[in-house]
N, C-alpha and C positions, 0 to 999 in steps of 0.2 A: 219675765218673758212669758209670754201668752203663745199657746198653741191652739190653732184653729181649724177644725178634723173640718175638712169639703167633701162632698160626695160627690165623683162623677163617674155619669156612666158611659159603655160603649163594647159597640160585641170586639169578638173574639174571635180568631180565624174560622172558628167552627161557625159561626155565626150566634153563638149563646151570648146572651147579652148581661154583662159580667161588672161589676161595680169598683171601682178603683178610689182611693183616699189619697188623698195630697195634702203638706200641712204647711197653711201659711202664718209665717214666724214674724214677731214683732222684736227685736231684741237691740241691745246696745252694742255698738261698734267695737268689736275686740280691739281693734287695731290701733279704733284712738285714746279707748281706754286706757291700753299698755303703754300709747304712746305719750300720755299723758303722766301717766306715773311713772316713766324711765324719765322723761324731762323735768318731774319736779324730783325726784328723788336725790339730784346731785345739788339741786339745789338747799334741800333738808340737810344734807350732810354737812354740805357748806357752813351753812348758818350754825350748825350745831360744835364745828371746827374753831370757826368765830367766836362763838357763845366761851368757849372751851382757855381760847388763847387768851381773851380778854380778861377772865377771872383768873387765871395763870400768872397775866402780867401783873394784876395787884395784887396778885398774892404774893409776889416779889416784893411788890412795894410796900407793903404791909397795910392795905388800906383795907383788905378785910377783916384785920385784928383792928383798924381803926377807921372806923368809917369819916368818923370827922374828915379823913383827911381830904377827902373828894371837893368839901364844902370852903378848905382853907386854901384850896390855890387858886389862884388869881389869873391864870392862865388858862389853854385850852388845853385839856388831858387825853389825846389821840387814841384813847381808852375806852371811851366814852364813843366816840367814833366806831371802832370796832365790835362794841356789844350791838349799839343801835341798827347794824348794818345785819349782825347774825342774827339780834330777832328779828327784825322783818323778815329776812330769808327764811330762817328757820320756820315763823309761823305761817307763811306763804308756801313753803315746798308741804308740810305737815297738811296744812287744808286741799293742796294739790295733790298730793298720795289717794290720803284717805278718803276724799272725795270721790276720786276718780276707783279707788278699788272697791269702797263701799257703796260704788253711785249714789253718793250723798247729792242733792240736790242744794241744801242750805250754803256747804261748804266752799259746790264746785259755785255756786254766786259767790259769794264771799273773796275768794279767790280771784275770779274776773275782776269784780268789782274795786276791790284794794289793787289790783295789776292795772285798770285806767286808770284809776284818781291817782298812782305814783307817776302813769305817762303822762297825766294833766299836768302834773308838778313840773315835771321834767320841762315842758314846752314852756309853761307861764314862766320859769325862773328863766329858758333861754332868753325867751322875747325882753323880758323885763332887764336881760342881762343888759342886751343890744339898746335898747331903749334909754335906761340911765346910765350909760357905761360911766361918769363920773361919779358921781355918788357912789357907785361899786369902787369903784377907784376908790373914792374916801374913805366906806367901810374896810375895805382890804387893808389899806395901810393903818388903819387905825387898829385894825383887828393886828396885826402882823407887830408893832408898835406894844401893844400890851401884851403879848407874846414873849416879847424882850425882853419886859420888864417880869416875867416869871420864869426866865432863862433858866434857873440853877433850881429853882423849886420840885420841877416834877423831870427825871430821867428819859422818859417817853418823851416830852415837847422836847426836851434840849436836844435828843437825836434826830427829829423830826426836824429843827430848825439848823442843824448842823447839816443834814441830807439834803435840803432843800438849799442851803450854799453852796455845799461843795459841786452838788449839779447843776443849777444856772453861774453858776462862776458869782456871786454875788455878795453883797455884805450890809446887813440892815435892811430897813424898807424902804431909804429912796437914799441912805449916804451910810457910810461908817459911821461917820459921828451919830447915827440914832444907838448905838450903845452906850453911849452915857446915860441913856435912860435906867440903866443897868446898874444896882447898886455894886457890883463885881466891879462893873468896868469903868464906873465913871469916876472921874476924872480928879473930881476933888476928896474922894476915900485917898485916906496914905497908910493906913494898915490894910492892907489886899494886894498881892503881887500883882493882881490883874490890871491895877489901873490903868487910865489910856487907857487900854489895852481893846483886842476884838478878841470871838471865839478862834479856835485855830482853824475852823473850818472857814475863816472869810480869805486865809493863807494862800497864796498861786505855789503847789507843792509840785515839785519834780517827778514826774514820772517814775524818774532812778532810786527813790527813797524808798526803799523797806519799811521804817518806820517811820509813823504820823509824829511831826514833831511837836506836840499839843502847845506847846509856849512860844511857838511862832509870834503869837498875837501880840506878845507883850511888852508894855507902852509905845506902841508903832502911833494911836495917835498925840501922843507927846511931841514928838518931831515935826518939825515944822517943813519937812521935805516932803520929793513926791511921794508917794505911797504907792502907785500902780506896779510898781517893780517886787513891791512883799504881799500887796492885799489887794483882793478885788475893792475896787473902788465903785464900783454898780452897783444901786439898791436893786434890792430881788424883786419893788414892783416895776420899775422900768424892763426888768431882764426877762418877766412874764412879759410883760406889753410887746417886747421886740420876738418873743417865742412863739407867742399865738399867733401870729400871723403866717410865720416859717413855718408852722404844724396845722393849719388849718383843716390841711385832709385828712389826716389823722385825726383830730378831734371831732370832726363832722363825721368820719367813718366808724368811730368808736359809738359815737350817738344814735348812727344809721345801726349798727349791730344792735345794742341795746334795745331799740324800738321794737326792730325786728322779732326778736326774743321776748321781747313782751307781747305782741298781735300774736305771735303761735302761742301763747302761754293763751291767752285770753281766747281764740278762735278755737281752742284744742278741750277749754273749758265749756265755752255756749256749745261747740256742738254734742258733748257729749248730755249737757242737759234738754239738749233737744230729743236726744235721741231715748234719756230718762222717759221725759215727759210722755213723748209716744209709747212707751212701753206703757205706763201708769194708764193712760186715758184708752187704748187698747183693753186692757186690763176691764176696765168697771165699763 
């Protein structure tokens, strides 16, 4: 901040003509400063939560006494998902603090900048969503399909892929029978109790039950009857296809929030380096 002593002059009721100083101030906006580093600051903690939970859940798994193990599953590790998600946050909120309390110049860019190119991503992958919605189709099932077939590998995917039945009512990616992809479940293993079989989450479970009966599943599809009476019969990509539509506003007002939060993250950055910059160029 620069202060800049003015002279002026002008009499006095006696009429003595008497010299007054007034100081014109060049400085950074308290307001958006602060308001800047209370809105990244939950987001640092976040990321830092994230950071925190992820290295927890493998240390459960033991994959920090063995790193190999990250390399040897064949599926998706929902683990992986949650570090990528805390650092970004974490290193976005950390450049938003510090930025904004140090009036860092390099960081509060840095910050904008990584805050549009995520809402460029965000837009490209919708349009692109809309665009080739088959081929998404193809990738999802196919993604969801290899999934299967690391069912029992890693704890993390198997509850992910259990949560993700029990709530669209579903079972597989387009039928039951894509669990014979499933060295567990398929059909020609005869040492495994699971054979036939689905997980117990493809199960249509009573309300009334206290307890999950996890062996619900077992050889249901050996039997050559209906099945819609024990198991959901709906692959989970038709049961998405029939949801998104039912949830539209909701996903589009989820998307309108997020945007939202990213333009004040980005506008709360440029202007506070505007207002750097004036002090600086004031300055010399």
């Amino acid at each position: 901040m620069r202060l800049c002593l003015l002279k002026v002059e002008g009499p006095n009721k006696a009429g003595i003509k008497m010299h007054y100083y007034r100081y014109e101030t060049a400085e950074v906006s308290c307001c958006f400063k602060y308001l800047m580093f209370s809105y990244n600051i939950i987001f640092w903690l976040a990321g830092a939560a994230f950071i925190a939970i992820g290295f927890w859940a493998w240390s459960e798994k033991g994959v920090l006494l063995d790193l190999t193990q990250v390399t040897r599953l064949h599926g998706f590790d929902p683990v992986w998902l949650v570090l990528a998600v805390g650092a970004v946050t974490f290193i976005l909120g950390f450049a938003g603090c510090v930025g904004a309390l140090r009036e860092n110049i390099c960081l509060l860019k840095f910050f904008s900048g990584v805050i549009g190119f995520i809402f460029f991503l965000e837009l490209t992958a919708a349009v692109l969503a809309f665009v080739f919605q088959e081929p998404l189709k193809e990738w999802i099932n196919d993604f969801f399909l290899a999934n299967i077939k690391a069912y029992r590998e890693d704890i993390d995917l198997q509850n992910l892929i259990d949560s993700l039945q029990r709530l669209n009512h579903c079972c597989g990616a387009k039928e039951p029978n894509d669990w014979d992809l499933n060295v567990y479940f398929n059909c020609s293993q005869k040492h495994t109790r699971e054979r036939c079989g689905v997980p117990f989450s493809c199960c249509i479970s009573d309300p009334a039950d206290l307890v999950v009966n996890t062996q619900c599943g077992y050889d249901i599809r050996a039997s050559k009857g209906d099945w819609s009476n024990t198991i959901y019969t709906k692959g989970c990509i038709p049961a998405l296809e029939e949801w998104l539509p039912r949830n539209i506003y909701i996903v589009a007002g989820v998307f309108i929030v997020i945007s939202l939060l990213q333009m004040m993250g980005i506008f709360l950055a440029r202007t506070l380096i505007g207002d750097i910059e004036k002090v600086k160029f004031s300055y010399y």
